[in-house]
N, C-alpha and C positions, 0 to 999 in steps of 0.2 A: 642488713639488720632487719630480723623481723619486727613485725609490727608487734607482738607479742611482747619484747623484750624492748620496742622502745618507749611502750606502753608503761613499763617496770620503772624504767629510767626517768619517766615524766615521772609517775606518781610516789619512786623512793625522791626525787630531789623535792618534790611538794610537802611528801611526809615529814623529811627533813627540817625544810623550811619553817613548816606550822608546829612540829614540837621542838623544837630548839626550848630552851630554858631560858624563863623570864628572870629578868634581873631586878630586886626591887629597892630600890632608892628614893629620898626624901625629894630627887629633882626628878623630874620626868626626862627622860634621855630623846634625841632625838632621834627621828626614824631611821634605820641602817637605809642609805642610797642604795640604787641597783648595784651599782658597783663591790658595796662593801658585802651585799649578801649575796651575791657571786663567790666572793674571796672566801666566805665564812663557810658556803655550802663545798669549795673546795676542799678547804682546810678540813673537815667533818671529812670528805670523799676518802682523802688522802690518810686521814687516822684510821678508817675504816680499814680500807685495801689493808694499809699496814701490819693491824694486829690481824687481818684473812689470812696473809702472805705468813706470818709468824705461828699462826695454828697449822697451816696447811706444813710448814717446814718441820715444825715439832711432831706432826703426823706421822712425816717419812722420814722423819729419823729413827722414830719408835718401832716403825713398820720391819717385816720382815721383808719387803718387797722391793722392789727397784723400779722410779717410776722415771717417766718422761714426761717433759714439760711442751706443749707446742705451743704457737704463737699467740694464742687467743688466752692461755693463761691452766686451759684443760692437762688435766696430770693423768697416766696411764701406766699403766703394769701390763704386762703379760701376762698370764695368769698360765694358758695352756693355750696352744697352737691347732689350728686343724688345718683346713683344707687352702692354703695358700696359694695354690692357682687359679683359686675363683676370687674375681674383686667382688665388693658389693658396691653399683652405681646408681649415681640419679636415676630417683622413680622405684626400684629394686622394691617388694615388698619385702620387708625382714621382718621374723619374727624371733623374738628373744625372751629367754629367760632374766629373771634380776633383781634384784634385791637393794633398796634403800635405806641407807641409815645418813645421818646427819655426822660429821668430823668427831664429835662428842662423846661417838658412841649410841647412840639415840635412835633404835629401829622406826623406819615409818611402814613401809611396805613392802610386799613380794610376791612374785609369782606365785609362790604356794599358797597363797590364801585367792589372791585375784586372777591368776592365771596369766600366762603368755601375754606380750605385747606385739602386736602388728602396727607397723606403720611404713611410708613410701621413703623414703630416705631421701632429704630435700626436698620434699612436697607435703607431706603431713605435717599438722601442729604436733608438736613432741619440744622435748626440751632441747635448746641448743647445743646443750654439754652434747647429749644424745647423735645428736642427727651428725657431729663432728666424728664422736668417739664411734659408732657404728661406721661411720666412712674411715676408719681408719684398718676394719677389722677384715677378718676371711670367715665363711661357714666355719662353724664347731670351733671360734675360736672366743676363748674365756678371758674376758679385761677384768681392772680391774680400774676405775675411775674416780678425782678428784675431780668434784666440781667446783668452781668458788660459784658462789650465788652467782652473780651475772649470768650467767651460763645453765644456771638451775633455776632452783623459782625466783629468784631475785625479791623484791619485796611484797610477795604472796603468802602466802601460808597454805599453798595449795597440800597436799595430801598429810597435811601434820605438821608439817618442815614449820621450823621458827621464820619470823621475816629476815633477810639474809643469809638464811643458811649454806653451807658448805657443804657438800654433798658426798657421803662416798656410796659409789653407786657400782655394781657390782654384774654384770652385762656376761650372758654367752648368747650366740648366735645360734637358733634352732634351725631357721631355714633363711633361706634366700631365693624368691620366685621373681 
């Protein structure tokens, strides 16, 4: 796990924690024990994933496309195929085209405004969805990706994205050096 993403993890369970909603009664309640605000930041974790899991299914059902799920929770499409006898491995510079928008429908950003993305595959800061889905692909070859937050900004709001956004992120491979 990078430190990026367990950076997200410490500060969505903190976030959690400090706006929870206060409850206000004639008695003053006693403080939740470690324990009970463990169960409580669970329980919150688990409604979360839930209604992710339920957007992200309503997504590809509406979709025209056929995606695959892999173990970390990243969702994929093929979009179009290129060059299948080159892998892209640890270190590989890649540079990609791609476009951002949020499950919603909600554009953030794109190569046509910002240009191309270079980064090492496994070695650069880049998002985790990213550095997965890019090891999954070949030069010239066009995805098409769900991210759940985890895996995208997670509880940032880095380029626009809401905090937990779900990501559909829209990737071909220009080069591979």
């Amino acid at each position: 796990m990078t430190l990026k993403v367990y950076l997200n993890i410490v500060v969505l369970v903190c976030l959690v924690a400090c706006c929870a909603p206060k409850e206000t009664t004639k008695e003053q309640q006693p403080p939740m024990t470690e324990r009970e605000m463990q169960e409580a930041l669970i329980k919150r974790n688990r409604a979360f994933l839930k209604q992710e899991r339920e957007s992200i299914t309503a997504y590809i059902d509406s979709s025209e496309n056929t995606f695959t799920q892999t173990g970390s929770g990243l969702y994929y499409s093929i979009l179009s195929s290129g060059d299948e006898s080159i892998s892209i491995n640890e270190g590989d510079l890649v540079e990609y085209e791609y476009s951002i928008n949020t499950l919603g429908g909600k554009f953030l950003k794109s190569s046509k405004e910002f240009g191309n993305k270079k980064f090492k595959l496994l070695k650069d800061d880049e998002l985790v969805g990213i550095h997965e889905g890019v090891g999954l692909m070949h030069p010239q070859d066009d995805y098409l990706f769900i991210m759940p937050a985890h895996l995208a900004y997670g509880i940032t709001n880095e380029n626009g994205a809401p905090l937990n956004a779900t990501l559909v992120y829209k990737v071909k491979i220009v080069s591979v050096n």
